[in-house]
C-alpha positions, 0 to 999 in steps of 0.5 A, spaced: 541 486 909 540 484 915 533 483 917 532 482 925 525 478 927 523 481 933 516 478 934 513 471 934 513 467 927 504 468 928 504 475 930 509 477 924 508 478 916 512 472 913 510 474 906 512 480 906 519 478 909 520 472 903 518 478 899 524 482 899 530 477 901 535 477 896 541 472 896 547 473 900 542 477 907 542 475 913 536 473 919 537 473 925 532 471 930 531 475 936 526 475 942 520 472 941 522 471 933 526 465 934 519 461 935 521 461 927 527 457 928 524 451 931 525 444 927 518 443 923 515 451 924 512 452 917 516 458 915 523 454 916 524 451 909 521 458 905 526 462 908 532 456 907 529 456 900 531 463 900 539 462 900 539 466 906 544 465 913 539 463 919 540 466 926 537 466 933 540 469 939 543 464 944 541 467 949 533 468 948 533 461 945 535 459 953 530 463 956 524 460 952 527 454 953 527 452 946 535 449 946 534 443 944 528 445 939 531 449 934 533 446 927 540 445 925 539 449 919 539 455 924 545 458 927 546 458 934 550 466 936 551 470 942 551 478 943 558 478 940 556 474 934 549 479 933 554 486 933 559 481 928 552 482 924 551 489 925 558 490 923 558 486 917 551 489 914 550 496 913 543 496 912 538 493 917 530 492 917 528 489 924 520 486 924 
């Protein structure tokens, strides 16, 4: 499954996200959502923990100016990565 988070890590139901991820799914962080990927947000090692692949959308990384903020247990992509993504999950949840 990929989940696409959307909405600020502080305006979005995390616990519900723990909730349903199962191994093997993908999050890619996008608009506000990629204010999750930054080193030291406290959501970050719960999601790791979860054995999921993290992403954030590069451009939106650089419109917030938040390039040299983000952990590097989080992936960095562009929007040919993103459809990649969308290709590769037949299944997707956006938040």
């Amino acid at each position: 499954m990929l989940y696409t988070v959307g909405r600020s890590p502080y305006q979005c139901d995390f616990n519900a996200i723990f909730k349903l991820l199962a191994r093997g799914d993908d999050i890619l962080f996008i608009q506000d959502g990629v204010l999750a990927g930054i080193e030291g947000n406290c959501y970050l090692p719960t999601l790791i923990s979860c054995g999921v692949a993290l992403y954030a959308l590069k451009e939106d990384i650089e419109a917030r100016g938040l390039n040299e903020q983000i952990s590097d247990k989080v992936q960095v992509i562009d929007y040919t990565d993103f459809v990649n993504l969308t290709v590769k999950h037949h299944q997707q949840f956006a938040w």
